[in-house]
PQR file of N, CA, C, O and H, with PARSE charges and radii, in Angstrom:
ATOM      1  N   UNK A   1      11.356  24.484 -63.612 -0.4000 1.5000
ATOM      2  CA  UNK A   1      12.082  23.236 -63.589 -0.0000 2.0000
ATOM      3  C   UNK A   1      11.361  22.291 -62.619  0.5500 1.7000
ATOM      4  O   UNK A   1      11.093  22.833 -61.546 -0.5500 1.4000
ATOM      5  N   UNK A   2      11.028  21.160 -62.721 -0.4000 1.5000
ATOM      6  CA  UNK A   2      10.221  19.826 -62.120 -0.0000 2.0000
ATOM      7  C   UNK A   2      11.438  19.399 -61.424  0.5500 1.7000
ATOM      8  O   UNK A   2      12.554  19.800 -61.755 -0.5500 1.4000
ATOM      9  H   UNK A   2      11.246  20.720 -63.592  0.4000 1.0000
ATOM     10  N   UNK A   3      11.217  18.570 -60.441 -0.4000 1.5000
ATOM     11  CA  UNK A   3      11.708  17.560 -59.773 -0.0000 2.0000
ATOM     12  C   UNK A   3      11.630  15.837 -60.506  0.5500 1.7000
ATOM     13  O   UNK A   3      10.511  15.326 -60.548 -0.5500 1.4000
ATOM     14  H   UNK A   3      10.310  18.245 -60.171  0.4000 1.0000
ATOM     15  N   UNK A   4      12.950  14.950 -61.100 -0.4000 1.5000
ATOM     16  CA  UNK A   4      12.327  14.101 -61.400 -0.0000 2.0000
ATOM     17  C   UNK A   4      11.416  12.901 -60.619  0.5500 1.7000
ATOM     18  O   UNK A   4      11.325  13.128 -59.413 -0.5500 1.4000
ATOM     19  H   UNK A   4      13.859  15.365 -61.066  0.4000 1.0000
ATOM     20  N   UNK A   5      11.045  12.239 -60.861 -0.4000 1.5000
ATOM     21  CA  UNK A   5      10.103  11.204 -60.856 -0.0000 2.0000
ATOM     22  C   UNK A   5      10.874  10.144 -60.042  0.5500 1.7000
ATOM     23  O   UNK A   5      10.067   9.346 -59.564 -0.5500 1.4000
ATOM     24  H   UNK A   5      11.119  12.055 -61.841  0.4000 1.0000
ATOM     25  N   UNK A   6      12.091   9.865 -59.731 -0.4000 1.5000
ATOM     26  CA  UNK A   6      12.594   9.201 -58.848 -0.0000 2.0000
ATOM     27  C   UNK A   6      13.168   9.453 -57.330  0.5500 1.7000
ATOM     28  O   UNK A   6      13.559   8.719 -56.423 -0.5500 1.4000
ATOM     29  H   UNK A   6      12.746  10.513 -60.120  0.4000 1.0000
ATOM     30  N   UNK A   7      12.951  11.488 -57.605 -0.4000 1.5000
ATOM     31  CA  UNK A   7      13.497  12.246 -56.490 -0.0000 2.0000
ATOM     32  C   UNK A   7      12.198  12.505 -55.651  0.5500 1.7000
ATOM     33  O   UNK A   7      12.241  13.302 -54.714 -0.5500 1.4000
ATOM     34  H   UNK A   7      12.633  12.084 -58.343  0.4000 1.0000
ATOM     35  N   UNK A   8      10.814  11.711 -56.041 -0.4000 1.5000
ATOM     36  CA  UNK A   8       9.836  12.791 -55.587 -0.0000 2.0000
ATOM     37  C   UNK A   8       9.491  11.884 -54.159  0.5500 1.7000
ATOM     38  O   UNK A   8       9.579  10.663 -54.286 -0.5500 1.4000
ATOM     39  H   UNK A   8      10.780  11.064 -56.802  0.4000 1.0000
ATOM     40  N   UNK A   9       9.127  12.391 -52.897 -0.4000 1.5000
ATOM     41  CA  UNK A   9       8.683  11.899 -52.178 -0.0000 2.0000
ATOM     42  C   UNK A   9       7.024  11.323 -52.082  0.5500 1.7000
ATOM     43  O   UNK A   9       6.116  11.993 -51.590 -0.5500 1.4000
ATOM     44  H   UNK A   9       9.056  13.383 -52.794  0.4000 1.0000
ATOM     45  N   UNK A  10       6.892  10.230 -52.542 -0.4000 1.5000
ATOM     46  CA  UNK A  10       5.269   9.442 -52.560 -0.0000 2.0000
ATOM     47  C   UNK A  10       4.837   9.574 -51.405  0.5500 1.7000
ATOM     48  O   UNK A  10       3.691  10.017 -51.469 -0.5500 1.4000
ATOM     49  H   UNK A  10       7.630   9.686 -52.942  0.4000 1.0000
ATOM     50  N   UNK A  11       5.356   9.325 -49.761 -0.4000 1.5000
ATOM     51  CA  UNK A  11       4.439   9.159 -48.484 -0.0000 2.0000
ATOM     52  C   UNK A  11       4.778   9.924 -47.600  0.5500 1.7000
ATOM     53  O   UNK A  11       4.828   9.599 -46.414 -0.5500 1.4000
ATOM     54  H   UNK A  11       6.288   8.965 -49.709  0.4000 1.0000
ATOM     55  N   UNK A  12       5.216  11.677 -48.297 -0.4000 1.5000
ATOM     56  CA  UNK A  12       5.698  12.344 -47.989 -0.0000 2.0000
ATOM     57  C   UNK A  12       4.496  12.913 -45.986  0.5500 1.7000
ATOM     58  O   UNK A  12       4.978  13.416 -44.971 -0.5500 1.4000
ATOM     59  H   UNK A  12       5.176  11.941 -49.261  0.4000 1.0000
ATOM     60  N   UNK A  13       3.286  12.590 -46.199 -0.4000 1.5000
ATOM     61  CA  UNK A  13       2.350  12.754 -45.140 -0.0000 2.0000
ATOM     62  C   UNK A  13       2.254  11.865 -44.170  0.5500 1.7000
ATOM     63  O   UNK A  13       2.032  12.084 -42.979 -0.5500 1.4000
ATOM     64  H   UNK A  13       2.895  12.181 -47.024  0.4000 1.0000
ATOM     65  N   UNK A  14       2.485  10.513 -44.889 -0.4000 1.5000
ATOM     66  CA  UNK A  14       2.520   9.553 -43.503 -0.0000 2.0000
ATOM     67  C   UNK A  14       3.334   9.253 -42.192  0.5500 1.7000
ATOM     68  O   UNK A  14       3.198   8.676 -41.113 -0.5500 1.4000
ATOM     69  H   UNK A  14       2.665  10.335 -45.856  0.4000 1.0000
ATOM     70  N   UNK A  15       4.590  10.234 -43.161 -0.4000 1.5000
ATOM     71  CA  UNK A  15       5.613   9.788 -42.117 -0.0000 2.0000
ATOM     72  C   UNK A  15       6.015  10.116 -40.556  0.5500 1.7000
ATOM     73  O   UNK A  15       6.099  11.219 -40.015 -0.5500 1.4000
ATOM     74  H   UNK A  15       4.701  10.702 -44.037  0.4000 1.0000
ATOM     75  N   UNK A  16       6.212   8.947 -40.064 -0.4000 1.5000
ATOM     76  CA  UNK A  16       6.141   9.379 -38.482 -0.0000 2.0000
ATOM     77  C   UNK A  16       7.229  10.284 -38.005  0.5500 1.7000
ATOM     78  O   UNK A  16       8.436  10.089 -38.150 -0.5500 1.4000
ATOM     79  H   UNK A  16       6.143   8.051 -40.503  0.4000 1.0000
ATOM     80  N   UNK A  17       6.739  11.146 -37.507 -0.4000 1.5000
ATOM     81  CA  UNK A  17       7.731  12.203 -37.224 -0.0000 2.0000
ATOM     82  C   UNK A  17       8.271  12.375 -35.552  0.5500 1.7000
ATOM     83  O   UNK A  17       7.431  12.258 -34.660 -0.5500 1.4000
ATOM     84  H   UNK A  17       5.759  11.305 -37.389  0.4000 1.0000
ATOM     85  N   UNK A  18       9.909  12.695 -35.168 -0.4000 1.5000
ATOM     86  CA  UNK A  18      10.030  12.447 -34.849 -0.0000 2.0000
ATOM     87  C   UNK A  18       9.976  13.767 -33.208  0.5500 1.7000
ATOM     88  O   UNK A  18       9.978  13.405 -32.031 -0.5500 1.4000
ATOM     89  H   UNK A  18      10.591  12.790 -35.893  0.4000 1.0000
ATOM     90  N   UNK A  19       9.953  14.563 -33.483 -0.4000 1.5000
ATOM     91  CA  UNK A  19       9.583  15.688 -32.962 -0.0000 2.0000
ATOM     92  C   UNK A  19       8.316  16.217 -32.585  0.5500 1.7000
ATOM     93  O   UNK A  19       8.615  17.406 -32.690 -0.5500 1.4000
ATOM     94  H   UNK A  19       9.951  14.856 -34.439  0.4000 1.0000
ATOM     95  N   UNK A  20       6.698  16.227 -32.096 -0.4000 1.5000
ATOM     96  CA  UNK A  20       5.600  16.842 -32.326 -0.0000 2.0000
ATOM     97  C   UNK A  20       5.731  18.025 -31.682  0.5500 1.7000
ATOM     98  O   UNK A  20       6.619  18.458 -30.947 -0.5500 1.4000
ATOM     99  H   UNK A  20       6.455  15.261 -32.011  0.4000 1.0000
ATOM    100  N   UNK A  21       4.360  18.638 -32.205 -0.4000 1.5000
ATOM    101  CA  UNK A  21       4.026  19.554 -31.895 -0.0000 2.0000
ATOM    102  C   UNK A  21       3.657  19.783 -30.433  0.5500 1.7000
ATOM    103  O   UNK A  21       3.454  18.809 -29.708 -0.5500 1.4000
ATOM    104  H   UNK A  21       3.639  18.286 -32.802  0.4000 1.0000
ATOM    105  N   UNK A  22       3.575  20.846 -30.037 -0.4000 1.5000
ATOM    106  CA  UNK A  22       3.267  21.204 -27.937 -0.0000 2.0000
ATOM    107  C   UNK A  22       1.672  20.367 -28.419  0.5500 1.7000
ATOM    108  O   UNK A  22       1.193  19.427 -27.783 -0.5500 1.4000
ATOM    109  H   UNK A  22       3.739  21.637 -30.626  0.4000 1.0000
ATOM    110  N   UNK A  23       1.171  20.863 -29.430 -0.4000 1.5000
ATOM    111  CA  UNK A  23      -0.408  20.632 -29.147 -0.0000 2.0000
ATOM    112  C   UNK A  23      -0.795  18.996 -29.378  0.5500 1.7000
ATOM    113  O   UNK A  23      -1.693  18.340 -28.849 -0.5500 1.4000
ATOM    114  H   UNK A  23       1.559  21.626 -29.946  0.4000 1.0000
ATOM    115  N   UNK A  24       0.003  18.681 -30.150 -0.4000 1.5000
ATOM    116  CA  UNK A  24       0.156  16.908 -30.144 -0.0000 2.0000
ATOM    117  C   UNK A  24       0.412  16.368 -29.094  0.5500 1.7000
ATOM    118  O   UNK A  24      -0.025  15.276 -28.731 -0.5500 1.4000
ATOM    119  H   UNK A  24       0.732  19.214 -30.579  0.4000 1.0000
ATOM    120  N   UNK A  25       1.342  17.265 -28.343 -0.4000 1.5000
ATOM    121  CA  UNK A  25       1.910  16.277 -26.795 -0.0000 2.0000
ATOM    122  C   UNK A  25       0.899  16.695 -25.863  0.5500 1.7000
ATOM    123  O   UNK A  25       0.602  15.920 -24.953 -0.5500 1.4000
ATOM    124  H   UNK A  25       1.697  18.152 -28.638  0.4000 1.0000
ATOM    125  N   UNK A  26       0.323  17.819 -25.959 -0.4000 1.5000
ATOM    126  CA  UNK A  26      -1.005  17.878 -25.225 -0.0000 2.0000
ATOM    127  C   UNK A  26      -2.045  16.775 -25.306  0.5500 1.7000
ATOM    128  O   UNK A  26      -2.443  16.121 -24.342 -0.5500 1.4000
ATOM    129  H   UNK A  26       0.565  18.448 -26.698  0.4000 1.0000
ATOM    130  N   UNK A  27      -2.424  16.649 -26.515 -0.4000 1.5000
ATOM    131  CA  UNK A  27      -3.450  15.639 -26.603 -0.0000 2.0000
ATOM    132  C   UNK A  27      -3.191  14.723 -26.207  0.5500 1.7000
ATOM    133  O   UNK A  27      -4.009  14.393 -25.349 -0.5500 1.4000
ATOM    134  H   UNK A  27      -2.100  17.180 -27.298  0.4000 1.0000
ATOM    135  N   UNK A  28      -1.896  13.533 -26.445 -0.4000 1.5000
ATOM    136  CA  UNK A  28      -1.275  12.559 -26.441 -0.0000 2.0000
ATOM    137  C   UNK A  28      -1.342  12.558 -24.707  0.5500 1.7000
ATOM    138  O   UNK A  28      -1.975  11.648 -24.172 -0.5500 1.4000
ATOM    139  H   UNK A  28      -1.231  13.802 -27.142  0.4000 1.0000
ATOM    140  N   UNK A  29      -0.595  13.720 -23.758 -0.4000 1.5000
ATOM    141  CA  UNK A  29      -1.183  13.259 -22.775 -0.0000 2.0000
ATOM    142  C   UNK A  29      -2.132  13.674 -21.964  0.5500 1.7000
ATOM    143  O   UNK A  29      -2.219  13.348 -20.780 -0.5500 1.4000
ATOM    144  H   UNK A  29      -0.081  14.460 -24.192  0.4000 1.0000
ATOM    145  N   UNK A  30      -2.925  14.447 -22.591 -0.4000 1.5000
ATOM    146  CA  UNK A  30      -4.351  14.212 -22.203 -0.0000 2.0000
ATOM    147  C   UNK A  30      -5.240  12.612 -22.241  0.5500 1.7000
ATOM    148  O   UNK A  30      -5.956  12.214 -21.323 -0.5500 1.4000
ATOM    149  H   UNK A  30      -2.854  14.712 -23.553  0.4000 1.0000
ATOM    150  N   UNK A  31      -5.010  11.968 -23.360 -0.4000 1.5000
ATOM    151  CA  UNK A  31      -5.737  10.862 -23.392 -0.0000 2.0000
ATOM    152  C   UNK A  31      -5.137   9.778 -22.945  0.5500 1.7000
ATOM    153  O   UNK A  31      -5.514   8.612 -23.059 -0.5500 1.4000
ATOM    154  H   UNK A  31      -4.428  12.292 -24.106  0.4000 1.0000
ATOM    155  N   UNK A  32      -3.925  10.311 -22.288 -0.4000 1.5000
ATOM    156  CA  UNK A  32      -2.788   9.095 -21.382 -0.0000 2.0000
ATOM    157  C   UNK A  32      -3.065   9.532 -19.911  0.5500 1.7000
ATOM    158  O   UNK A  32      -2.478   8.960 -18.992 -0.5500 1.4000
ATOM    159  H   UNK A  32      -3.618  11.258 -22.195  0.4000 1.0000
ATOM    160  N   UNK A  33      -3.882  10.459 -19.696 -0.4000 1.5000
ATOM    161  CA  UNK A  33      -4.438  11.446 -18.436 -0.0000 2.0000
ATOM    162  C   UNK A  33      -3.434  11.676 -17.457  0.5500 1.7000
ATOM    163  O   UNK A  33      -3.575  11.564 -16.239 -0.5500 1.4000
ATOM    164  H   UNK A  33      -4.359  10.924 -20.443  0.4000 1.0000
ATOM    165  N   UNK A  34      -1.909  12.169 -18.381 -0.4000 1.5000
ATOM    166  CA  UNK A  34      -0.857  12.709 -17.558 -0.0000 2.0000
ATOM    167  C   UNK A  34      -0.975  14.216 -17.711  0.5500 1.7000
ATOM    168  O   UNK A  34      -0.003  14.877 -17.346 -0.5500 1.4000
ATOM    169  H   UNK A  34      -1.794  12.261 -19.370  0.4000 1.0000
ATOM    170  N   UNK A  35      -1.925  14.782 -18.152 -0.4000 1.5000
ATOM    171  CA  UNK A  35      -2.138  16.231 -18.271 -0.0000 2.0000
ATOM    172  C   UNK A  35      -3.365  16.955 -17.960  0.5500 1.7000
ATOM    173  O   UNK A  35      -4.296  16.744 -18.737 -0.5500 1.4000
ATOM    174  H   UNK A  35      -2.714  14.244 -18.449  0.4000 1.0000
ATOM    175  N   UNK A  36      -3.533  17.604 -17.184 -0.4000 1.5000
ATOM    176  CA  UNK A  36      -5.319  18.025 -16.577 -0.0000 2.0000
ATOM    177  C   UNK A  36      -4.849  19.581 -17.687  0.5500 1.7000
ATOM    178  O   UNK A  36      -3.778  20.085 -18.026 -0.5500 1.4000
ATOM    179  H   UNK A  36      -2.777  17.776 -16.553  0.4000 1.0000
ATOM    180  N   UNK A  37      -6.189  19.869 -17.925 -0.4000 1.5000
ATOM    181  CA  UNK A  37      -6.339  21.392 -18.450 -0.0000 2.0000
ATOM    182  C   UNK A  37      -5.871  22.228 -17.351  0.5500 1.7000
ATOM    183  O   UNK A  37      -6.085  21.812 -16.212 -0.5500 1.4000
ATOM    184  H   UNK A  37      -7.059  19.459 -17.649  0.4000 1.0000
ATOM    185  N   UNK A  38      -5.207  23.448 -17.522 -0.4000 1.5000
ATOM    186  CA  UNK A  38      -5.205  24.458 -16.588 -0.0000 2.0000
ATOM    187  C   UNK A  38      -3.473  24.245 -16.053  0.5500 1.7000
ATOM    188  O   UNK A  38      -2.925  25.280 -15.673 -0.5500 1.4000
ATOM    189  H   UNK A  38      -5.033  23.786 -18.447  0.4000 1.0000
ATOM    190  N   UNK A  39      -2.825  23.234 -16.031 -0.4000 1.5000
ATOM    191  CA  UNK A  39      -1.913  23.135 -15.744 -0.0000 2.0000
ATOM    192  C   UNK A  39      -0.837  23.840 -17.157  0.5500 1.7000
ATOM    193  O   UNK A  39      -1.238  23.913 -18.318 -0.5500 1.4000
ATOM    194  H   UNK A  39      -3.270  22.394 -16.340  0.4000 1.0000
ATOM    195  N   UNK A  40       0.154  24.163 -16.820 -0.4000 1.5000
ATOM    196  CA  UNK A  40       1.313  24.836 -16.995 -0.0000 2.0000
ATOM    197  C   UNK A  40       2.056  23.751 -18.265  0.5500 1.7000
ATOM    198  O   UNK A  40       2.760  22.748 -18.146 -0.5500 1.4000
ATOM    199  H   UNK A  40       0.480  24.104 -15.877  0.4000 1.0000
ATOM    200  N   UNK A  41       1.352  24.726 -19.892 -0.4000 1.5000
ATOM    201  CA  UNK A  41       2.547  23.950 -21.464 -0.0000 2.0000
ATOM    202  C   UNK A  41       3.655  23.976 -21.438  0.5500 1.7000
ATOM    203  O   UNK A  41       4.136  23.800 -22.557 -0.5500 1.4000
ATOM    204  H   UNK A  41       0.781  25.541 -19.989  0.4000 1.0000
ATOM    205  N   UNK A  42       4.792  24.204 -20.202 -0.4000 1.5000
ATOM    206  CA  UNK A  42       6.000  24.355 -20.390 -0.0000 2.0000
ATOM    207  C   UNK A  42       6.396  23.123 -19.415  0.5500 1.7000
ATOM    208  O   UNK A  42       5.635  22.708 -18.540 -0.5500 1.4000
ATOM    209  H   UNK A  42       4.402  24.347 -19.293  0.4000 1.0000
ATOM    210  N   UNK A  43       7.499  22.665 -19.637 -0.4000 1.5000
ATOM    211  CA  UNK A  43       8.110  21.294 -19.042 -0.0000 2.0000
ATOM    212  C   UNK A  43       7.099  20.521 -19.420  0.5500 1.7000
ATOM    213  O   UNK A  43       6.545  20.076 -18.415 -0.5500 1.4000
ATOM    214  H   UNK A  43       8.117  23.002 -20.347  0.4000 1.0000
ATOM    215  N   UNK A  44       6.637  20.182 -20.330 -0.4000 1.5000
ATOM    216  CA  UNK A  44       6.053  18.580 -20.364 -0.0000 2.0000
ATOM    217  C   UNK A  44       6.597  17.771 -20.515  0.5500 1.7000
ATOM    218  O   UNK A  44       7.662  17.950 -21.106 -0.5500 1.4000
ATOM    219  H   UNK A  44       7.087  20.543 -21.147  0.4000 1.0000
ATOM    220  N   UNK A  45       6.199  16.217 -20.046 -0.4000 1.5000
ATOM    221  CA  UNK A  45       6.888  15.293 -19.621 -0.0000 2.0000
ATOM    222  C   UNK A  45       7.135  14.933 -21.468  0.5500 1.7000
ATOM    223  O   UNK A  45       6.696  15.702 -22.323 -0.5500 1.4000
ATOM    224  H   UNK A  45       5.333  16.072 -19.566  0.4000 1.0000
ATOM    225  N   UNK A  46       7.836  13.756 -21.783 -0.4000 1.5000
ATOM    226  CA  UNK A  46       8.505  13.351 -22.900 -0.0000 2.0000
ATOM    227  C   UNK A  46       6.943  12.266 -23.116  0.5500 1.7000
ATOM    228  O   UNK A  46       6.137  11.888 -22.266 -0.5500 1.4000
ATOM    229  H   UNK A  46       8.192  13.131 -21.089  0.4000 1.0000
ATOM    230  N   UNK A  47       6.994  12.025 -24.569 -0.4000 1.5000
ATOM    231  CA  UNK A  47       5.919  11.144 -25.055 -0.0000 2.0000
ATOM    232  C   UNK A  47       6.543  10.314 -25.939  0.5500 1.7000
ATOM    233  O   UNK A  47       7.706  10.507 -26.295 -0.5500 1.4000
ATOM    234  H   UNK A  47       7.649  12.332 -25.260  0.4000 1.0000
ATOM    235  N   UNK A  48       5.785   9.293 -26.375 -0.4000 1.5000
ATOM    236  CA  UNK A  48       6.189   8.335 -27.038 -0.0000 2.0000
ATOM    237  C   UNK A  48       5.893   8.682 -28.752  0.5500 1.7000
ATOM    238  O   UNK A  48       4.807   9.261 -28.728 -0.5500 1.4000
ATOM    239  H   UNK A  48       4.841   9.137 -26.086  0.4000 1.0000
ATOM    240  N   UNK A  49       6.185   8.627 -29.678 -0.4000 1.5000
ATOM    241  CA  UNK A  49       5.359   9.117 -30.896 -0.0000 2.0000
ATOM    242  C   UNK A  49       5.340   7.707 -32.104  0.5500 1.7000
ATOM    243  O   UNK A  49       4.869   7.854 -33.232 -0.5500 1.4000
ATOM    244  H   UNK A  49       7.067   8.157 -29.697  0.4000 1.0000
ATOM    245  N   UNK A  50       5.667   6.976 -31.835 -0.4000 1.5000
ATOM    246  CA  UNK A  50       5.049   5.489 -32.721 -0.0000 2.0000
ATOM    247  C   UNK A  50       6.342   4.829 -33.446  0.5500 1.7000
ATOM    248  O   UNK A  50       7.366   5.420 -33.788 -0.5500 1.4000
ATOM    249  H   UNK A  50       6.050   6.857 -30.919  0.4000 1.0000
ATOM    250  N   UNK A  51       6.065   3.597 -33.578 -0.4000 1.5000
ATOM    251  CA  UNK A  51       7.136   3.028 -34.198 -0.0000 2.0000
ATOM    252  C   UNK A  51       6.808   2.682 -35.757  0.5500 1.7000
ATOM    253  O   UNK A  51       5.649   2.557 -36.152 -0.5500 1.4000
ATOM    254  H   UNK A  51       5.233   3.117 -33.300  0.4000 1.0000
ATOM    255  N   UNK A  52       7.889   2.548 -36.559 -0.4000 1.5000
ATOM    256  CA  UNK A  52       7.545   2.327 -37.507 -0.0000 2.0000
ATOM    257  C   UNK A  52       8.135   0.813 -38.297  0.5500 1.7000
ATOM    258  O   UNK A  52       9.286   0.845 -38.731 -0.5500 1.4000
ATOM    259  H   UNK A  52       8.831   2.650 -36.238  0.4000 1.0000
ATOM    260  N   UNK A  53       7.509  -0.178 -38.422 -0.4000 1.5000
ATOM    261  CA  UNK A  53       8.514  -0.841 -39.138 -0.0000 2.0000
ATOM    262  C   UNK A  53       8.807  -1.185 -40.241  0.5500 1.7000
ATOM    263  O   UNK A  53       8.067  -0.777 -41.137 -0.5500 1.4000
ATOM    264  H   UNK A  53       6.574  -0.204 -38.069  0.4000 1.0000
ATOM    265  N   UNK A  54       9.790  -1.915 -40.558 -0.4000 1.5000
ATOM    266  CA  UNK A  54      10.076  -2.135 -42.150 -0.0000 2.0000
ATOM    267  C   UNK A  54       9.618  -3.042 -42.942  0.5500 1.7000
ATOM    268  O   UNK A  54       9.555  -4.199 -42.524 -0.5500 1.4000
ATOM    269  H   UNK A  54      10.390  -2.246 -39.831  0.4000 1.0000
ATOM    270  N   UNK A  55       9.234  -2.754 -44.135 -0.4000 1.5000
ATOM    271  CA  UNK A  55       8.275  -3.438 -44.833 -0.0000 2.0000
ATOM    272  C   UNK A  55       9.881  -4.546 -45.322  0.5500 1.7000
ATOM    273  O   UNK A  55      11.084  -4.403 -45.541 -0.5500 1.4000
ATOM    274  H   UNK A  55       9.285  -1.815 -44.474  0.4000 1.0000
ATOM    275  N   UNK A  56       8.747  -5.700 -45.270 -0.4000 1.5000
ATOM    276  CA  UNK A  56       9.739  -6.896 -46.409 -0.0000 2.0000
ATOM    277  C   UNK A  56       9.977  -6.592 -48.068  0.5500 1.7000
ATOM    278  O   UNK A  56       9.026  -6.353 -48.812 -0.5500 1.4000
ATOM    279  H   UNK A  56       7.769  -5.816 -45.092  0.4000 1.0000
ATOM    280  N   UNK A  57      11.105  -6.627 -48.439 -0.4000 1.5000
ATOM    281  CA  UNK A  57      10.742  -6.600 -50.094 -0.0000 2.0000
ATOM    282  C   UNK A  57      10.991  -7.638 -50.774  0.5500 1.7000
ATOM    283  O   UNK A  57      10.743  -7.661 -51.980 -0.5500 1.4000
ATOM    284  H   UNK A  57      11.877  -6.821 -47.834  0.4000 1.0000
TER
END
């Protein structure tokens, strides 16, 4: 059985999500240089993960 054609998600990859991964918030603040290597993946500080806005129709 298919899914129809109006149920299907098209930008099912782009979407900004609102949760990441430990290794996303690593990077994220690595290149915000709130994170040195060697320091301790547990308690990391909170990150920002992008806004999205709404298209006009």
């Amino acid at each position: 059985m298919t899914i129809h054609k109006s149920l299907r998600i098209k930008s099912g990859a782009n979407k900004v999500r609102n949760v990441l991964k430990r290794e996303e918030r690593l990077a994220i603040l690595a290149k915000e240089g709130r994170w040195e290597e060697g320091k301790s993946v547990y308690g990391l500080p909170k990150t920002k993960t992008g806004v999205t806005l709404k298209k006009k129709k």
